[in-house]
Kinemage of the C-alpha trace (Angstrom):
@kinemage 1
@onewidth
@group {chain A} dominant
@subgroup {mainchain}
@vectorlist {calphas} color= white
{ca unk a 1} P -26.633 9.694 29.034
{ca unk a 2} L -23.726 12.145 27.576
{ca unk a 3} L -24.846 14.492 25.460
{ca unk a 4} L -21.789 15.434 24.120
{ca unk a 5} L -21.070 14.904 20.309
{ca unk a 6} L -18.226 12.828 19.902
{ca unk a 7} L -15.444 14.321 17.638
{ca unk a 8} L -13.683 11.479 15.106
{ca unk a 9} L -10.479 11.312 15.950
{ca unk a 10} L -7.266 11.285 12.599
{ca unk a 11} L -5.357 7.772 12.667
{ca unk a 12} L -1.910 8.499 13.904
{ca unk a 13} L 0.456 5.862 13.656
{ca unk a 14} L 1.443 1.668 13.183
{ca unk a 15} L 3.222 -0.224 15.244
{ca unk a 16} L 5.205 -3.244 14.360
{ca unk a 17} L 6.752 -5.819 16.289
{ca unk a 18} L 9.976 -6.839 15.188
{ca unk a 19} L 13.388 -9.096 15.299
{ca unk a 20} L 15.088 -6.792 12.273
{ca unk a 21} L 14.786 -3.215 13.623
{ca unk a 22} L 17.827 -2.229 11.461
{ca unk a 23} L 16.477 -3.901 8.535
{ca unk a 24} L 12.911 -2.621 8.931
{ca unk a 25} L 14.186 1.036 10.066
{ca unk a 26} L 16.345 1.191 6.771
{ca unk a 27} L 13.422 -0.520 4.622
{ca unk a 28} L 11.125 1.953 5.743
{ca unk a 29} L 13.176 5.073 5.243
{ca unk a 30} L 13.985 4.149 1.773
{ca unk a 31} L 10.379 3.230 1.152
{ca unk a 32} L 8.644 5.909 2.286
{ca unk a 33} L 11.232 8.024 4.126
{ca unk a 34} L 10.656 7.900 7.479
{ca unk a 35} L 13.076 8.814 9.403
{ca unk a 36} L 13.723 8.173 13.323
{ca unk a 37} L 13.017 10.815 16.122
{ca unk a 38} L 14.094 7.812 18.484
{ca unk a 39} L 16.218 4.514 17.692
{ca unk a 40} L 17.105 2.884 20.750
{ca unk a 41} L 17.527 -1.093 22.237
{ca unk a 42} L 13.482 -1.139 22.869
{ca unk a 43} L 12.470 -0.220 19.158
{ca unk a 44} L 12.620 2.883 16.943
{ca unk a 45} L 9.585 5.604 16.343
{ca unk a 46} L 9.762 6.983 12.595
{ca unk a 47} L 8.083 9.590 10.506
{ca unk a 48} L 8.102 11.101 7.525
{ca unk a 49} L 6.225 14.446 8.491
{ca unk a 50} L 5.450 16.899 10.745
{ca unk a 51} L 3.993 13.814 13.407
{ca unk a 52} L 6.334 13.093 16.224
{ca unk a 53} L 6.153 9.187 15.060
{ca unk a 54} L 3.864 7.710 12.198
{ca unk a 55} L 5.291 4.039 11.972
{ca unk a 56} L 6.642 2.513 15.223
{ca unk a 57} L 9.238 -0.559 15.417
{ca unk a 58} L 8.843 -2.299 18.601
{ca unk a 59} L 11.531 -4.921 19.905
{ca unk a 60} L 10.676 -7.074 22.976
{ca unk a 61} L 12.240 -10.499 24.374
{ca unk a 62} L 10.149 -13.664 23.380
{ca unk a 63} L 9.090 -12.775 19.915
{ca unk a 64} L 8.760 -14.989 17.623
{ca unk a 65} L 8.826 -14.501 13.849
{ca unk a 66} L 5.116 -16.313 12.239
{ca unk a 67} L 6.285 -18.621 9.272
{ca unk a 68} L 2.475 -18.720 8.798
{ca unk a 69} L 1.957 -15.167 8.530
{ca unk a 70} L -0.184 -15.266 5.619
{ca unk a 71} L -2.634 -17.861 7.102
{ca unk a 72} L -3.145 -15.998 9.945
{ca unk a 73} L -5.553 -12.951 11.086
{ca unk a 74} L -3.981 -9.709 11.783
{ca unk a 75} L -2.877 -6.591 9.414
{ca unk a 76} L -3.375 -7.000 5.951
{ca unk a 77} L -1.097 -3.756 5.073
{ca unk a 78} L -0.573 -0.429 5.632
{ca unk a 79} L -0.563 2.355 2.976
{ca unk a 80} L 0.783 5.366 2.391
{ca unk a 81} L -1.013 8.100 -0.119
{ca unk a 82} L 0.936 10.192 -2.702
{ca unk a 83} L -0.713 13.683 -4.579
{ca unk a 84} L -0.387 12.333 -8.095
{ca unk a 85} L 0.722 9.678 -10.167
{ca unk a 86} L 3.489 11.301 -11.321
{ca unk a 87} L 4.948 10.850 -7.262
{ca unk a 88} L 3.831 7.228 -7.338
{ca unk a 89} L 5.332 6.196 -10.310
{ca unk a 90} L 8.489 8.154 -10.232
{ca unk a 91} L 8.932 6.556 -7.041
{ca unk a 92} L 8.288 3.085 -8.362
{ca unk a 93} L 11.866 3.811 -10.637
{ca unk a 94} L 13.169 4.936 -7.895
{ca unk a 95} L 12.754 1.709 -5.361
{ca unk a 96} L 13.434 -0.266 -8.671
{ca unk a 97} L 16.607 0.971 -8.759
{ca unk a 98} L 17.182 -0.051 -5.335
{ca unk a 99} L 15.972 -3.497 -5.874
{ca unk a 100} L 12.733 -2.957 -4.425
{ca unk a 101} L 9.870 -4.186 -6.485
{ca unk a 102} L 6.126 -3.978 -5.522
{ca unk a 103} L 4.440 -7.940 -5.285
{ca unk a 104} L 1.127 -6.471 -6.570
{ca unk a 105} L 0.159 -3.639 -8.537
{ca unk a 106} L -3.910 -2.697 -8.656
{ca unk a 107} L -5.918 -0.429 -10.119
{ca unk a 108} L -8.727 -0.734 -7.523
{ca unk a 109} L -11.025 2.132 -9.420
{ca unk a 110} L -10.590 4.685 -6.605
{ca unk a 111} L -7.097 4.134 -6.125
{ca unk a 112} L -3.983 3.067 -8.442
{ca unk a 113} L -2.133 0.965 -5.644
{ca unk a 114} L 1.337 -0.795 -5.800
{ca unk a 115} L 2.119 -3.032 -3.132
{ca unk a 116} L 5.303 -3.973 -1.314
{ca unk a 117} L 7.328 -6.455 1.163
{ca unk a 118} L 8.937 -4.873 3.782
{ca unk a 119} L 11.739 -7.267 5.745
{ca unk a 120} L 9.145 -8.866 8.246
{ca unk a 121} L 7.021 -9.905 5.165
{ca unk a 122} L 4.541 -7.048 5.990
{ca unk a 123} L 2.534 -5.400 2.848
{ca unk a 124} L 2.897 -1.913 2.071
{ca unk a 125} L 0.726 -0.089 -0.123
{ca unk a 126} L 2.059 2.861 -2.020
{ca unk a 127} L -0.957 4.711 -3.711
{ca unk a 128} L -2.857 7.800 -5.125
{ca unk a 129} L -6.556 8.215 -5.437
{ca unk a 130} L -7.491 8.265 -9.187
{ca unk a 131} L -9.771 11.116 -8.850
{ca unk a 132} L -7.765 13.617 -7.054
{ca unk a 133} L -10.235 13.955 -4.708
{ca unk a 134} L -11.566 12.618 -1.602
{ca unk a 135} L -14.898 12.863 -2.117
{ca unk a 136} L -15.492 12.140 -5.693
{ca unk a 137} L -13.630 9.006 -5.220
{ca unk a 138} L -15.685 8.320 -1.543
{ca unk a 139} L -18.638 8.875 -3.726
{ca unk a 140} L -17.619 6.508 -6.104
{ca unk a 141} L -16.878 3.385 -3.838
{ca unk a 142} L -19.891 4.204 -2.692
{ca unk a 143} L -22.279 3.962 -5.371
{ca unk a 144} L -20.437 2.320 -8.427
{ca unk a 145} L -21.555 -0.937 -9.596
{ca unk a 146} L -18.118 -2.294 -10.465
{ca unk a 147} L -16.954 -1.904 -7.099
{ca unk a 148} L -19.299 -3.895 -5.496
{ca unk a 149} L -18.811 -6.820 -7.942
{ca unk a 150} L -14.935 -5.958 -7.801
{ca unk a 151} L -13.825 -4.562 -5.194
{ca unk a 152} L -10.323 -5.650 -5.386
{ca unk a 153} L -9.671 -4.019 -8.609
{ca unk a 154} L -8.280 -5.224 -11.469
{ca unk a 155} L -4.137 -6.419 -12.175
{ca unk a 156} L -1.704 -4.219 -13.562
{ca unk a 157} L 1.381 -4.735 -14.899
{ca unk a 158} L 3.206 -1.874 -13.704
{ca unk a 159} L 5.846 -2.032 -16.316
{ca unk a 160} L 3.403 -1.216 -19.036
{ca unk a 161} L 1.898 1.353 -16.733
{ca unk a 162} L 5.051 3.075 -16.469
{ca unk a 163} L 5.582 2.829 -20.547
{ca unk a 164} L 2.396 4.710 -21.051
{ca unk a 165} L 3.096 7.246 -18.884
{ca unk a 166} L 6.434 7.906 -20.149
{ca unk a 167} L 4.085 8.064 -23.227
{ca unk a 168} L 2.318 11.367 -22.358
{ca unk a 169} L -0.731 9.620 -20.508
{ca unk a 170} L -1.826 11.666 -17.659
{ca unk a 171} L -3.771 10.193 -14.422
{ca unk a 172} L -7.568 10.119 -16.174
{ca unk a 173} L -5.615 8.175 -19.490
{ca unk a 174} L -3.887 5.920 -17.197
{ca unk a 175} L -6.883 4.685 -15.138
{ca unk a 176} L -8.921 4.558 -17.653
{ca unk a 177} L -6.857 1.924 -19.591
{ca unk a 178} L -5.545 0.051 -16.433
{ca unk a 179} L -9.425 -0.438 -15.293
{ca unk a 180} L -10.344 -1.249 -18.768
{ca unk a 181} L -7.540 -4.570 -18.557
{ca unk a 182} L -5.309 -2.860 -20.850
{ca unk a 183} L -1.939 -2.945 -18.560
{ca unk a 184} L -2.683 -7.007 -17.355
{ca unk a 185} L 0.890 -8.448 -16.881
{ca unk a 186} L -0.477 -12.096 -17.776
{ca unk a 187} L 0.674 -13.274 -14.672
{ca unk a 188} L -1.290 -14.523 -11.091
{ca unk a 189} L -2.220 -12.013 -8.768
{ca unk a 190} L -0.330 -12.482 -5.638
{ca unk a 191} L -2.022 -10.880 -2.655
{ca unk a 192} L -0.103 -11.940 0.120
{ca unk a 193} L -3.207 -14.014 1.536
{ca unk a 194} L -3.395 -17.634 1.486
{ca unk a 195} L -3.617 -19.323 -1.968
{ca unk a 196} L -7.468 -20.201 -1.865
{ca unk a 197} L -8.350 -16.466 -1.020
{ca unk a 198} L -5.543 -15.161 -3.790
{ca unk a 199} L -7.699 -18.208 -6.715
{ca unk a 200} L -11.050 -16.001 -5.461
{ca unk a 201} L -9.837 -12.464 -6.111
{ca unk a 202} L -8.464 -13.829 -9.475
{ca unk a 203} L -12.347 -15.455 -10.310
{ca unk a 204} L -13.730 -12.517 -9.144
{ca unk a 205} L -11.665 -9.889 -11.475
């Protein structure tokens, strides 16, 4: 038996299979910025920092785009972490300007999260941890009692989340009143999952 103490290793990159690699290659770098260190006929390889590739677009003969995509198994999303939410919500304006417009927006009590389509109909979660810190925030989903009642997190308009930041509120004002209900846009919470699972989150916020 090995005695050797196996060392974790850091998750690297996604890989997507695709029919749009143009579409999906611009998506993403105006999304997230990620940029291609190869773009060829068999996919492209993108990344947005120092990593040779950190989202991958794969292109193959004999795929087939899933109409049922939200009925079926697989990735739910992937997400990418700001510092602050002064990044995240300065780049919501941003994409909004470009006609990009997240299909969810959570506070999830660790996390303020804003979600978004990309051209395959893949989610993609734009977010910064509440508490500014790993830890705290590790400890929290841990050991709070509201997260394990609600794990999902509770709606947010991010329209009104935006207003109050434009306000003066900093990160603690802003999750504080999002968690509290203050920001809910009214509206159904559309999690990109079939529309029995979507009624359950909703009963269970």
């Amino acid at each position: 038996m090995s005695t050797i103490t196996p060392q974790n290793p850091v998750l690297h990159h996604v890989t997507l299979k695709t029919n749009q690699l143009a579409e999906m290659a611009a998506w993403y770098k105006t999304a997230v910025g990620l940029e291609p260190n190869h773009y060829g006929p068999f996919g492209a390889w993108l990344t947005n920092d120092a990593a040779n590739h950190r989202v991958a677009l794969l292109v193959a003969p004999g795929l087939d785009d899933d109409p049922e995509k939200l009925a079926h198994t697989g990735m739910h999303h992937m997400a990418f972490e700001y510092p602050g939410i002064d990044a995240l919500l300065s780049n919501y304006e941003r994409l909004k300007d470009e006609g990009i417009t997240p299909h969810a927006c959570l506070d999830h009590g660790l996390t303020t999260s804003l979600y978004y389509v990309d051209p395959d109909g893949n989610s993609v979660e734009l977010q910064t941890d509440n508490f500014g810190d790993w830890s705290a925030s590790s400890e929290w989903m841990r050991t709070a009692a509201e997260f394990q009642t609600n794990p999902i997190g509770v709606n947010v308009d991010p329209e009104q989340l935006v207003a109050a930041w434009k306000g003066g509120d900093g990160a603690a004002a802003l999750h504080e009143r999002s968690f509290a209900g203050e920001f809910d846009p009214g509206t159904p919470l559309d999690l990109r999952l079939p529309a029995e699972a979507d009624d359950a989150a909703v009963e269970a916020i």
